[in-house]
N, CA, C and O of each residue as an XYZ file, in Angstrom:
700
protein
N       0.854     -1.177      0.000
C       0.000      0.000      0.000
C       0.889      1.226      0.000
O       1.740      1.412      0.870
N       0.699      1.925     -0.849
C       1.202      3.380     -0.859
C       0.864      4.135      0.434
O       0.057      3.765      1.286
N       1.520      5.122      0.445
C       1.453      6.197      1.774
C       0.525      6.809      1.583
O      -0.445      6.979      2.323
N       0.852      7.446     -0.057
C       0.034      8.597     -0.558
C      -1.329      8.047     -0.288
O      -2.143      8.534      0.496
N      -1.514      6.808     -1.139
C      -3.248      6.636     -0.671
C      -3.741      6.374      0.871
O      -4.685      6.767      1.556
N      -2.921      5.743      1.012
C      -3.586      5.725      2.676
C      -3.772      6.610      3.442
O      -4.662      6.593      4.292
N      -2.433      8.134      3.152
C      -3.138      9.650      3.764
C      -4.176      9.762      2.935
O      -5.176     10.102      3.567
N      -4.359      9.635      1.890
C      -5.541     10.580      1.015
C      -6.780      9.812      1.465
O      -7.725     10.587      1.613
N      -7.129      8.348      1.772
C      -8.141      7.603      2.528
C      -8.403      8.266      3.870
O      -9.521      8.685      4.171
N      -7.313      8.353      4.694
C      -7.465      8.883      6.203
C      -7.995     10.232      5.726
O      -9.152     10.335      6.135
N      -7.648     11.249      5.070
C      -7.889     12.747      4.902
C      -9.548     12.648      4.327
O     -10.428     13.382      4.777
N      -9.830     11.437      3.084
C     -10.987     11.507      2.784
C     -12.422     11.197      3.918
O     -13.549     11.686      3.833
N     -11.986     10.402      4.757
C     -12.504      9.691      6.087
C     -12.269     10.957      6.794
O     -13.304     11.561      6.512
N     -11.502     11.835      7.609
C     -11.604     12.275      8.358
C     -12.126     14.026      7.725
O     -12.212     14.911      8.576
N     -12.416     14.350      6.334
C     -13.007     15.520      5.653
C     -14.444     14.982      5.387
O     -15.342     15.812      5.245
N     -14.792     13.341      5.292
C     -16.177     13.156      5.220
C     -17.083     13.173      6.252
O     -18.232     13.256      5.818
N     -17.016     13.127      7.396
C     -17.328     12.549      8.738
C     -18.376     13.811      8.632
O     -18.235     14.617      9.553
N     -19.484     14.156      7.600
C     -20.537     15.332      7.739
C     -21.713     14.512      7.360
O     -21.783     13.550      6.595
N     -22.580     15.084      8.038
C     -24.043     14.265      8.154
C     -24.460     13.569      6.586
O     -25.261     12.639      6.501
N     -23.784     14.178      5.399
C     -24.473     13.962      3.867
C     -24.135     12.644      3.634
O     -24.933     11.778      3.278
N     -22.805     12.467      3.859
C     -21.908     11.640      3.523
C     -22.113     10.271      4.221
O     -21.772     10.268      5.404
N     -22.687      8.901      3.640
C     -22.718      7.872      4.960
C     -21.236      7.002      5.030
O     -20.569      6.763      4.024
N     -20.919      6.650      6.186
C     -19.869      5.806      6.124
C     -19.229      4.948      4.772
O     -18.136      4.835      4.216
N     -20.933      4.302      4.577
C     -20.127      3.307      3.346
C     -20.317      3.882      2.137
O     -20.021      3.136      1.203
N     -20.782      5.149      1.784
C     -20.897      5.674      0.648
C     -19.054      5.995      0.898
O     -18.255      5.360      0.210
N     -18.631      6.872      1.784
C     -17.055      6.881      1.770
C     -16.264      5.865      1.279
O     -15.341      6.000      0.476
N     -16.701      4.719      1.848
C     -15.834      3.302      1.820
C     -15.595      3.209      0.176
O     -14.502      2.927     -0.316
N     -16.773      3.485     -0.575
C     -17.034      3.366     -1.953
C     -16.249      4.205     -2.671
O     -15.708      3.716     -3.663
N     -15.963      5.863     -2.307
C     -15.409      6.400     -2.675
C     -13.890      6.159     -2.428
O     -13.017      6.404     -3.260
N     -13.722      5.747     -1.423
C     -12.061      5.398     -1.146
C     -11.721      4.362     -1.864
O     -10.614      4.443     -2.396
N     -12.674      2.876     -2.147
C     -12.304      2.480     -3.549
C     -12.496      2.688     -5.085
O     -12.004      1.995     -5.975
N     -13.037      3.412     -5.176
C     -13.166      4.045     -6.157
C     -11.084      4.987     -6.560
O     -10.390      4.986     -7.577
N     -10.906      5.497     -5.396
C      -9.785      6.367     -5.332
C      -8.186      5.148     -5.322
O      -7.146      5.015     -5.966
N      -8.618      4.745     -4.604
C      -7.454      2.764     -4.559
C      -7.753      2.404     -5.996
O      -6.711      2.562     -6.631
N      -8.910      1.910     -6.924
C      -8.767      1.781     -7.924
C      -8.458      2.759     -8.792
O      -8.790      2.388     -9.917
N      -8.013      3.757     -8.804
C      -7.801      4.904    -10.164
C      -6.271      4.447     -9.810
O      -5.567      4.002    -10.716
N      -5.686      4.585     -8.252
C      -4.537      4.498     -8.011
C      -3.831      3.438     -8.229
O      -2.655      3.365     -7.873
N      -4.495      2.423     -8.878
C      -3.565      1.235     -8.495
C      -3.055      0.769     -7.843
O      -1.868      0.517     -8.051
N      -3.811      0.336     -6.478
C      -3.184     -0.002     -5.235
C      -3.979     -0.807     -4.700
O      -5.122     -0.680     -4.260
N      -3.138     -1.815     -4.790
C      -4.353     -3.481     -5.303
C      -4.260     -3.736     -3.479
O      -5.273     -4.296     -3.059
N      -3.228     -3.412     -2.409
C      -4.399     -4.158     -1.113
C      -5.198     -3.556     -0.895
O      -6.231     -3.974     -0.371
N      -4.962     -2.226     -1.265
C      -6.374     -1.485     -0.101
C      -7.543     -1.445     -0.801
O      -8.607     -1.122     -0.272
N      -7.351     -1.964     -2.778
C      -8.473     -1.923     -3.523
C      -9.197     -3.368     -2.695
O     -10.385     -3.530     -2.413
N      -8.223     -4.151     -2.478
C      -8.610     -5.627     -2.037
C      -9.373     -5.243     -0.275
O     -10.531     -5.476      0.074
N      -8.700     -4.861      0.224
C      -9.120     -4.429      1.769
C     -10.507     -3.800      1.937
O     -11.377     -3.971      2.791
N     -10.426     -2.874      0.652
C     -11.961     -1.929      0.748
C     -13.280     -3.158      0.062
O     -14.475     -3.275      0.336
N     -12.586     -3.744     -0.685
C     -13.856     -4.656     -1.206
C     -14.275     -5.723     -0.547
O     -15.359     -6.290     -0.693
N     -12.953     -6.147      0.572
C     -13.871     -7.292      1.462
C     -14.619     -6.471      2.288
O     -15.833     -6.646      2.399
N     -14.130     -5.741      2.781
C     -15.021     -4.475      3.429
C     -16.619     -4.552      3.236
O     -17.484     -5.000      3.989
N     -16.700     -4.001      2.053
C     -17.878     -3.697      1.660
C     -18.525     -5.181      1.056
O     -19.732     -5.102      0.829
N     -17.983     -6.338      0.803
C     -18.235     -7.165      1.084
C     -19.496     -7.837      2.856
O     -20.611     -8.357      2.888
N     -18.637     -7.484      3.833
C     -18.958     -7.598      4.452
C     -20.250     -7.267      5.188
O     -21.063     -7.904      5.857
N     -20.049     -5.552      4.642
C     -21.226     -4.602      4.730
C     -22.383     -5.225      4.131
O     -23.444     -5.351      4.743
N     -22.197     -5.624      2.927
C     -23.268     -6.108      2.305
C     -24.294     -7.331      2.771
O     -25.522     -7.312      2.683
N     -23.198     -8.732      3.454
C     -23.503     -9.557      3.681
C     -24.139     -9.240      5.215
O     -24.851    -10.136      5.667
N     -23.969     -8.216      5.927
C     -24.673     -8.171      6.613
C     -26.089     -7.275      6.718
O     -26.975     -7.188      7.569
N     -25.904     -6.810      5.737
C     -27.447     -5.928      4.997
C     -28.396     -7.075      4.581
O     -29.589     -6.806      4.443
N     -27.965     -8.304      4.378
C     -28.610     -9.357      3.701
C     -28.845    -10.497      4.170
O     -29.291    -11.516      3.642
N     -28.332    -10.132      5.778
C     -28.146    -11.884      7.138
C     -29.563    -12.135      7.538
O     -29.894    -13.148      8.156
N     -30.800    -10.738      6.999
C     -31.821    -11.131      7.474
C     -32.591    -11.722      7.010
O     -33.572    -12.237      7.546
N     -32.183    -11.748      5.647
C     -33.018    -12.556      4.783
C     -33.752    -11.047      3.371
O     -34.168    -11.349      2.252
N     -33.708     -9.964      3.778
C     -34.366     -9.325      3.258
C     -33.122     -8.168      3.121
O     -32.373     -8.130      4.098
N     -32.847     -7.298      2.099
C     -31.905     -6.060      2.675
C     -32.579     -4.868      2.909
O     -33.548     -4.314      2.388
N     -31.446     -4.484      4.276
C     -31.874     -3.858      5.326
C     -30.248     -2.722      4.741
O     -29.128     -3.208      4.580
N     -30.683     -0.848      4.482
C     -29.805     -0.203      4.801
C     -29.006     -0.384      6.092
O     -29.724     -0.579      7.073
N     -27.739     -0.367      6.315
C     -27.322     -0.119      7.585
C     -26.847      1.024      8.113
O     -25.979      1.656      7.512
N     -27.283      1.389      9.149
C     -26.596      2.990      9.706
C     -25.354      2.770      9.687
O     -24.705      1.724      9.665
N     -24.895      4.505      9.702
C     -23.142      4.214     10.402
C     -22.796      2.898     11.564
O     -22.193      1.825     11.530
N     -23.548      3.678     12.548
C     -23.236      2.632     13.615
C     -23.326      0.978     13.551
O     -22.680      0.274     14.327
N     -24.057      0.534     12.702
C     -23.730     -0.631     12.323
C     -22.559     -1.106     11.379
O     -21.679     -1.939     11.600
N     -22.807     -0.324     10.246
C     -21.223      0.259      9.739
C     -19.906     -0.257     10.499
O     -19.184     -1.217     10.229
N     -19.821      0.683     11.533
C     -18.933      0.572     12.376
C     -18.599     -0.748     13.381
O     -17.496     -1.037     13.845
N     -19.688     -1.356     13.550
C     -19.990     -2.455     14.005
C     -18.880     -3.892     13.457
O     -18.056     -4.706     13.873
N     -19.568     -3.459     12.305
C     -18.790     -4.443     11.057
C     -17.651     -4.273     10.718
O     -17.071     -5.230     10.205
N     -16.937     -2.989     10.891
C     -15.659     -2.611     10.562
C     -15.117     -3.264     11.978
O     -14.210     -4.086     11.850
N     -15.424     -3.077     12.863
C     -14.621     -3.427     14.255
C     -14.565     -5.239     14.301
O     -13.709     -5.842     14.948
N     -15.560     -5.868     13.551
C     -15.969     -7.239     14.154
C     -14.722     -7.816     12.786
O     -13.903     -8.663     13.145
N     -14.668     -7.341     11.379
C     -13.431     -7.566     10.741
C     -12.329     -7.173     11.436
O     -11.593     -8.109     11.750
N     -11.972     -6.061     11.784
C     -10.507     -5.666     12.615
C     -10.382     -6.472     13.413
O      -9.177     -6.644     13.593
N     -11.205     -7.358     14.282
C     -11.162     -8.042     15.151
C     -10.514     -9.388     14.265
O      -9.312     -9.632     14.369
N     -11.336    -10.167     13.460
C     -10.723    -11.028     12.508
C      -9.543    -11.230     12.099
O      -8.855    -12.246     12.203
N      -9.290    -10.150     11.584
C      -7.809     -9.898     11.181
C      -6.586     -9.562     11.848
O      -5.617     -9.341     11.122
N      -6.446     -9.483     13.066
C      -6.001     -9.356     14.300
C      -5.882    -10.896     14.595
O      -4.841    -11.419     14.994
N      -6.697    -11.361     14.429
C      -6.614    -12.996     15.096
C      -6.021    -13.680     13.999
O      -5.125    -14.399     14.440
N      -6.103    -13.751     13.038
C      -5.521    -14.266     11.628
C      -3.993    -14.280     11.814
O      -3.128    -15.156     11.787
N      -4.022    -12.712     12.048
C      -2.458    -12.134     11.866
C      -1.665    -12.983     13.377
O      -0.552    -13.505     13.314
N      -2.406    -12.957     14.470
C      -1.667    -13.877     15.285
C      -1.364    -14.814     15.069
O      -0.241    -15.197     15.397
N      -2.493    -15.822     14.233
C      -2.346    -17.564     14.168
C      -1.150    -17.421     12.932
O      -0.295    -18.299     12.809
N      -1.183    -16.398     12.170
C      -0.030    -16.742     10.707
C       1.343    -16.262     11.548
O       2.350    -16.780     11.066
N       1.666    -15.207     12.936
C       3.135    -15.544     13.346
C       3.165    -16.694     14.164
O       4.210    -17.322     14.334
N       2.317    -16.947     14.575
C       2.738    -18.432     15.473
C       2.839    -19.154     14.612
O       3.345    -20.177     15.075
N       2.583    -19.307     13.149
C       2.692    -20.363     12.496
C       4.281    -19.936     11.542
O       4.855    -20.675     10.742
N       4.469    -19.286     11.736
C       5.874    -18.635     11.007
C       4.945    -18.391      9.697
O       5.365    -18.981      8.702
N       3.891    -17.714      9.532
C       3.808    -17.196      7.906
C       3.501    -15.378      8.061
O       2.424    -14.805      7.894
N       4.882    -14.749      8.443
C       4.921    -13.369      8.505
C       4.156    -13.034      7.102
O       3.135    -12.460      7.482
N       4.129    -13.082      5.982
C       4.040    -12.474      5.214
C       2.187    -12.201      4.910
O       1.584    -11.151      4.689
N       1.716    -13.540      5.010
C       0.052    -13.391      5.486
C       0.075    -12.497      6.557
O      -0.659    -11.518      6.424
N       0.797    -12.588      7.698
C       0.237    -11.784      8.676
C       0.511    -10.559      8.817
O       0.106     -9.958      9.812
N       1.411     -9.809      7.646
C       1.508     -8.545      7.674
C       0.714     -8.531      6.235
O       1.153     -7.549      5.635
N       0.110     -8.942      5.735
C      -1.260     -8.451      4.901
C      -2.342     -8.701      5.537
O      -3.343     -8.262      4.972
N      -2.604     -9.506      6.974
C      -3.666     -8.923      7.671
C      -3.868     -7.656      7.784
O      -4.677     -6.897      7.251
N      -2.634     -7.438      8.912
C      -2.127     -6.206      9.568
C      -2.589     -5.015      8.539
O      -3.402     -4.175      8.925
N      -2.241     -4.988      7.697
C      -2.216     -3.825      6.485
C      -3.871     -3.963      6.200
O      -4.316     -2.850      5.922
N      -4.714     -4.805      6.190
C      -5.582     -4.701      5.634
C      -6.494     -4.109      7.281
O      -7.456     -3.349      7.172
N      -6.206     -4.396      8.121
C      -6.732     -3.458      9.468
C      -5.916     -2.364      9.677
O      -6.214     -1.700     10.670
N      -4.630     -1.850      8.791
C      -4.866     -0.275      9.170
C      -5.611      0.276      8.327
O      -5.913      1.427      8.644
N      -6.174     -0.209      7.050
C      -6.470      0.489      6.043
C      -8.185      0.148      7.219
O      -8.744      1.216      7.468
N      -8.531     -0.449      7.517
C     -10.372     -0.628      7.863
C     -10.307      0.632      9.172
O     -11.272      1.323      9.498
N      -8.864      0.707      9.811
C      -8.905      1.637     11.063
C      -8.918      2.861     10.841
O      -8.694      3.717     11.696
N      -9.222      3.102      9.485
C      -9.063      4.716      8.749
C     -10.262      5.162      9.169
O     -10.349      6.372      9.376
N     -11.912      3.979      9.480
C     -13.198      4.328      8.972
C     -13.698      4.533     10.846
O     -14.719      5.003     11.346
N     -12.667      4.043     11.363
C     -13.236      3.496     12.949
C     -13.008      5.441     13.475
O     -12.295      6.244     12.873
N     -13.780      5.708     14.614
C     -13.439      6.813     15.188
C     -12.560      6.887     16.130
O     -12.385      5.852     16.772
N     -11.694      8.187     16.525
C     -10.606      8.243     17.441
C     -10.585      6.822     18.319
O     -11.615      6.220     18.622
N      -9.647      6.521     18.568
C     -10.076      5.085     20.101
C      -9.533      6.384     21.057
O      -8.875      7.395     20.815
N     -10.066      5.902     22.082
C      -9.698      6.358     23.760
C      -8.134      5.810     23.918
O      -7.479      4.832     23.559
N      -7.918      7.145     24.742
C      -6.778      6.549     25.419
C      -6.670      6.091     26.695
O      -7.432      6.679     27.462
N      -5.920      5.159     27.249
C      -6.038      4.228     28.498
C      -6.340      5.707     29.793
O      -6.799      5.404     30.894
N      -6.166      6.532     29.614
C      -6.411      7.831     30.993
C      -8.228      8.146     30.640
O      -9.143      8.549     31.358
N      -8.154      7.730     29.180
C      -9.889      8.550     28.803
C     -10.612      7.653     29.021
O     -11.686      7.746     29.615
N     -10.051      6.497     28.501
C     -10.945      5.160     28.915
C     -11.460      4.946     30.350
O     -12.616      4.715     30.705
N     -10.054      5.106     31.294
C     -10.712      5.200     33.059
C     -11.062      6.857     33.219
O     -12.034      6.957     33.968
N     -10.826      7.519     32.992
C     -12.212      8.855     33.187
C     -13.566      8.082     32.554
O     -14.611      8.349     33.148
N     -13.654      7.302     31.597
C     -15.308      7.188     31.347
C     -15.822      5.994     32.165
O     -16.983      5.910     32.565
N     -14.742      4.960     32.408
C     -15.294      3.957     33.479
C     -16.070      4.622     34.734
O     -17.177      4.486     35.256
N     -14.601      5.627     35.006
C     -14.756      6.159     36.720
C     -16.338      6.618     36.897
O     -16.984      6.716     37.940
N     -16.755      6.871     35.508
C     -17.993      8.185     35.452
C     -19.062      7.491     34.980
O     -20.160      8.032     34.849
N     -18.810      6.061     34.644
C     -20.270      5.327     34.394
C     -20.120      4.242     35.885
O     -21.135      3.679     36.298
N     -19.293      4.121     36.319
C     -19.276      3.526     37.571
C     -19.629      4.449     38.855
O     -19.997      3.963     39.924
N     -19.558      5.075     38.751
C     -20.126      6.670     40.191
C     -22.002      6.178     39.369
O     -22.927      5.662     39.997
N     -22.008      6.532     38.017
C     -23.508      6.559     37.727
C     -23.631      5.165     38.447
O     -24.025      5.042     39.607
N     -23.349      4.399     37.841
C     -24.338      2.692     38.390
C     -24.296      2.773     39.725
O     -25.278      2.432     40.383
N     -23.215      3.210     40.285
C     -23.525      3.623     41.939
C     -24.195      4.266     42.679
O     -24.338      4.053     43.883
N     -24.867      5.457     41.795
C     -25.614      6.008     42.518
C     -27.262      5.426     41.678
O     -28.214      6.003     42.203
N     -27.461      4.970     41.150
C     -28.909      3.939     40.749
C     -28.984      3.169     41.388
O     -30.112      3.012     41.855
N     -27.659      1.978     41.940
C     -27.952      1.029     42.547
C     -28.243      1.226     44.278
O     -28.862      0.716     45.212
N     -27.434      2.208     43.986
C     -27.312      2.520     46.159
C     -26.972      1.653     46.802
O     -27.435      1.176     47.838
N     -26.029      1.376     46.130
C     -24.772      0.430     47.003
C     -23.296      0.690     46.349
O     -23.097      1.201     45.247
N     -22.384      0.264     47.197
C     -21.064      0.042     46.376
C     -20.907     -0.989     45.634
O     -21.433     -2.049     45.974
N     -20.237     -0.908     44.599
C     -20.135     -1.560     43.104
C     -19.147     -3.309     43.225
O     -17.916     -3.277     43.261
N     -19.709     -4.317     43.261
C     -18.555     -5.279     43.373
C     -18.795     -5.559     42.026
O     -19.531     -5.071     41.168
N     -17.527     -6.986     42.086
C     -18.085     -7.685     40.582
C     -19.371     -7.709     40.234
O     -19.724     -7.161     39.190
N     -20.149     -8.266     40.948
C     -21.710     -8.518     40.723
C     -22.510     -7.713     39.428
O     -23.366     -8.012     38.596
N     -21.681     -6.488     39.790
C     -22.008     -5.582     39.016
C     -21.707     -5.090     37.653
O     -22.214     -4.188     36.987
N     -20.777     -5.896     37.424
C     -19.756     -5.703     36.093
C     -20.676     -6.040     35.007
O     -20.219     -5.370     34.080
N     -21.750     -6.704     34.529
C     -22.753     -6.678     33.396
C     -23.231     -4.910     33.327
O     -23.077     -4.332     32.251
N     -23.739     -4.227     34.395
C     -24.542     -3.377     34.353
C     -23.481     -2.146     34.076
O     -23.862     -1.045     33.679
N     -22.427     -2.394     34.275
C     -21.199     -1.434     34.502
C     -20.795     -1.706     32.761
O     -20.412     -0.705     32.155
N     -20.844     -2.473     32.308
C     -20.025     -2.851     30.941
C     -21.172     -2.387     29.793
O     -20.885     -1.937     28.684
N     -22.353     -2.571     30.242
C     -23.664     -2.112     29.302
C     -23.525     -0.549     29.262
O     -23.755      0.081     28.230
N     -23.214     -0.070     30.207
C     -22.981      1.710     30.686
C     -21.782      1.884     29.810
O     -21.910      2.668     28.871
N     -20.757      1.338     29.954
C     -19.478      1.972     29.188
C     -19.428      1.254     28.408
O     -18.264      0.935     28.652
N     -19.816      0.328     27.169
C     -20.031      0.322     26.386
C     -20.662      1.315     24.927
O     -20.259      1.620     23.804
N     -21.722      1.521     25.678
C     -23.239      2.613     25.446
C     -22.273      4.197     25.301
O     -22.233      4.977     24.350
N     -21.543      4.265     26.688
C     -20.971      5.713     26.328
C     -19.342      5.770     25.433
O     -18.798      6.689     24.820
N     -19.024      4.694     25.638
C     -17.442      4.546     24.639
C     -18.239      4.414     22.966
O     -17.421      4.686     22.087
N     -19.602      4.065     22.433
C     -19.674      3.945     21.154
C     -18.727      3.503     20.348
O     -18.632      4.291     19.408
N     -17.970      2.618     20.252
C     -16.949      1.999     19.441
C     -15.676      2.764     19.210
O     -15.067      2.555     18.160
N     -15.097      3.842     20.300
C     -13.981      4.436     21.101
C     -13.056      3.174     21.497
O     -11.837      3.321     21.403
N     -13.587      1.926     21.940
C     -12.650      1.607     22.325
C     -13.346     -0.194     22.563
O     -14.483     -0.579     22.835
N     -11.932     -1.016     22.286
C     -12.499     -2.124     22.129
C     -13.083     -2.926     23.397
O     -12.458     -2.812     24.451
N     -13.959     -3.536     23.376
C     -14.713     -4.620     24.354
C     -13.647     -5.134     25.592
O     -13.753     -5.218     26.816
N     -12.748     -5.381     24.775
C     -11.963     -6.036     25.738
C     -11.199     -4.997     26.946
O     -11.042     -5.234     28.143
N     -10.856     -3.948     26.264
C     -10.343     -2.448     26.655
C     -10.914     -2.377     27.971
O     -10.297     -2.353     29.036
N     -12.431     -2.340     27.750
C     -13.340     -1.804     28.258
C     -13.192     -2.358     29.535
O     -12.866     -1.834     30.600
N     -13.546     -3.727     29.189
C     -13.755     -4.933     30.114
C     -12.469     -4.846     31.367
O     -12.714     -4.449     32.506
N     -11.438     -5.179     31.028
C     -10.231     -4.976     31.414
C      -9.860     -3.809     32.800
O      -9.281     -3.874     33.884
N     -10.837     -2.405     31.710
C     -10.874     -1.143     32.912
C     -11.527     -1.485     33.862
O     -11.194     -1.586     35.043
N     -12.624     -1.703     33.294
C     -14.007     -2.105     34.601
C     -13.455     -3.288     35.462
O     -13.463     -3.072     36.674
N     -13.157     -4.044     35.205
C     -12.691     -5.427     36.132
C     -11.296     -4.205     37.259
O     -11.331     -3.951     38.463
N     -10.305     -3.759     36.230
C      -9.659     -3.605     37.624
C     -10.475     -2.420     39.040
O     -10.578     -2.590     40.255
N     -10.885     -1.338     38.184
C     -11.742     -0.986     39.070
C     -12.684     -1.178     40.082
O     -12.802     -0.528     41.121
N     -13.729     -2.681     39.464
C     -14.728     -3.242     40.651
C     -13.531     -3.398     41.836
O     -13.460     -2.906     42.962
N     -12.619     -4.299     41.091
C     -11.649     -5.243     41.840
C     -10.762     -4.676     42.852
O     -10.390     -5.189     43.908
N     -10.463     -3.446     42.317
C      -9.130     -2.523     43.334
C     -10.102     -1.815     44.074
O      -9.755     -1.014     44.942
């Protein structure tokens, strides 16, 4: 993958992000822009992409537009994929698959919004955990970690991954 396209993807993604524009109409345009360029992973990266998009517009049996947020859904549940791929191909010694995972999740991480950083992530725990504390009217143990993870989930909106999340909240009930 070229540089040039992958800034001009990130710049197109982060100049589209206006109400007209939907996520995967971008996605379309960024391959559209990979194909003029000749830049066969991210032409390849954007089409399983939208691949994906599609097949899940169509899991119901009927097609269903999808919002951004589902959008996003799908972009995170591939990044997730390809992340795991890219692990099983270095444990298996096949670097070269697993840095065309890799490449094909920075190019999908162009579409994802800012992630949190580990200080923003526990400011939003700290602040959906004070909330569940003061609904429940008690102090927070594990017990509580479903109702705590539904809360910062809900307010991280795909900021930051599940596991992230999970991870904050556990040491917090816990410490």
């Amino acid at each position: 993958m070229t540089n040039n396209t992958a800034n001009n993807t990130a710049e197109n993604t982060a100049q589209a992000r206006d109400p007209q524009g939907s996520l995967k109409e971008r996605i379309r345009q960024d391959l559209t822009t990979a194909m003029k360029a000749k830049d066969k992973p991210t032409t390849s990266a954007l089409r399983m992409l939208l691949a994906a998009i599609q097949a899940e517009e169509t899991s119901t049996g009927t097609r269903t537009e999808l919002t951004d947020d589902d959008v996003l859904k799908v972009i995170a549940r591939e990044i997730k994929k390809r992340r795991e791929s890219a692990g099983i191909y270095r444990d298996n010694g096949r670097d070269e698959l697993a840095e065309a995972e890799e490449a094909e999740v920075a190019v999908f991480e162009n579409y994802q919004p800012r992630q949190l950083s580990d200080d923003e992530l526990g400011e939003l725990v700290d602040g959906v955990i004070s909330e569940v504390a003061a609904d429940a009217g008690e102090e927070l143990s594990m017990k509580h970690m479903g109702q705590v993870m539904k809360a910062a989930n809900a307010k991280a909106s795909g900021r930051a991954d599940g596991k992230r999340i999970s991870e904050a909240v556990k040491a917090r009930l816990q410490g």
